[in-house]
C-alpha positions as CSV (number, residue, x, y, z in Angstrom):
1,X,40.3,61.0,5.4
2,X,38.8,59.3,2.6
3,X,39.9,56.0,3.6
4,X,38.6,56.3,6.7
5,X,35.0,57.0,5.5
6,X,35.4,54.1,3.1
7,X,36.3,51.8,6.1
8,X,33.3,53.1,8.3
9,X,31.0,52.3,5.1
10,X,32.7,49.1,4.8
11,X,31.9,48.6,8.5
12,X,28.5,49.6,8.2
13,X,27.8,46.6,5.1
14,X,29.5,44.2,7.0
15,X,27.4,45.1,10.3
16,X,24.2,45.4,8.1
17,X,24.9,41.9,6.0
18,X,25.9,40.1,9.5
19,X,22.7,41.4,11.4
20,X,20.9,40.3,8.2
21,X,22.4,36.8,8.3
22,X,22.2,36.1,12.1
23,X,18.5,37.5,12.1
24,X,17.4,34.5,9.0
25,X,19.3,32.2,10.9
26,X,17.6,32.8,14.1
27,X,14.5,32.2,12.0
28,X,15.3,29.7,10.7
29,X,16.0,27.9,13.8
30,X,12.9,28.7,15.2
31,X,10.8,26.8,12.6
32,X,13.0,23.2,13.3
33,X,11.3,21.4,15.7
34,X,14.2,20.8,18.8
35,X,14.0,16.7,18.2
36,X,12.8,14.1,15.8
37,X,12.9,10.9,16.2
38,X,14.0,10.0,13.0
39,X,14.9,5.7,13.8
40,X,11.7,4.6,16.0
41,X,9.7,4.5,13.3
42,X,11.6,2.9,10.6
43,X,13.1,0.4,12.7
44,X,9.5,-0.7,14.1
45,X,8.6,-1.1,10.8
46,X,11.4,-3.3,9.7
47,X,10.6,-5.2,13.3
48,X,6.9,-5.6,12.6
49,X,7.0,-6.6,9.6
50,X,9.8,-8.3,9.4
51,X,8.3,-10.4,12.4
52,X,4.6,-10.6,10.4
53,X,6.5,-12.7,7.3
54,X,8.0,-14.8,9.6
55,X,5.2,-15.7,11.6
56,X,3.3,-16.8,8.3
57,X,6.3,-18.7,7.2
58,X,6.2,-21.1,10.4
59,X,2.8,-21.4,10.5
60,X,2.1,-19.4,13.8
61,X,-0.1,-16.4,12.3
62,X,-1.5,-18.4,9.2
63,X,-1.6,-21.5,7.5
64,X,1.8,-21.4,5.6
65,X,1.1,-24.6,3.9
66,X,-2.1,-23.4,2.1
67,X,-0.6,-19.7,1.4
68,X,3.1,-21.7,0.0
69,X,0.2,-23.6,-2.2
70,X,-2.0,-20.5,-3.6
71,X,1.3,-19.1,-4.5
72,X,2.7,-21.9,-6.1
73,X,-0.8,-22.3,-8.1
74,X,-0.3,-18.7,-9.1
75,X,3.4,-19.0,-10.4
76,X,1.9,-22.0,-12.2
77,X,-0.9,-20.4,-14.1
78,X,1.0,-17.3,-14.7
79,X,3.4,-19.7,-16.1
80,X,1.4,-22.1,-18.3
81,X,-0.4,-19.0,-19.7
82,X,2.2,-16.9,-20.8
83,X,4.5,-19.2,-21.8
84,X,6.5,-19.3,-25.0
85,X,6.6,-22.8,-25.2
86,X,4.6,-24.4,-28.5
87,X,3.9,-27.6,-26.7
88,X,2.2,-25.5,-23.8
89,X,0.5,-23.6,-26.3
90,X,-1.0,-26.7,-28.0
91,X,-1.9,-28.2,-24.7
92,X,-3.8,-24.7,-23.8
93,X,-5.8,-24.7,-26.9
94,X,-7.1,-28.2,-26.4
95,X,-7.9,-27.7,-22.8
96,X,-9.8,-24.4,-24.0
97,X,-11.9,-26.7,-27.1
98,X,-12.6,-28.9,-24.9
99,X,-13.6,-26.5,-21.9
100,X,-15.9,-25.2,-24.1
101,X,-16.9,-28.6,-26.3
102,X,-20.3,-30.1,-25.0
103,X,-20.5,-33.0,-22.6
């Protein structure tokens, strides 16, 4: 007779640990939304931008020409002023006497 009580308190854990489980799980299902649209989104992005650089590249959104010639200015300055070059560094400090040398 003693098994039989341990089995029926056995019962009872499993019972009370698998009501305990399904009712968290049940919860937990009620707080997910049913559907998100998880590629719209992303793929738009890629799309839209994507489709923004390649409009400035031919030309169709902006002029390409001028923004290809800003940047180049800009890799050309960045590179003339940090360069470790001693001839570049000689050149910079006579530009900057005589930028500041009267006329």
């Amino acid at each position: 007779s003693s098994h039989f009580g341990s089995s029926k308190r056995c019962e009872g854990q499993v019972s009370v640990a698998l009501l305990r489980a399904y009712t968290q799980h049940k919860m937990a299902k009620d707080d997910l939304v049913p559907y998100v649209n998880t590629w719209f989104w992303p793929s738009f992005t890629l799309v839209g931008t994507s489709s923004l650089f390649f409009g400035v590249y031919i030309g169709k959104i902006t002029n390409s020409h001028e923004w290809k010639e800003i940047f180049l200015d800009y890799c050309h300055h960045k590179r003339t002023s940090y360069s470790p070059n001693p001839l570049d560094k000689v050149a910079r400090s006579v530009m900057n006497l005589l930028r500041i040398a009267p006329k």
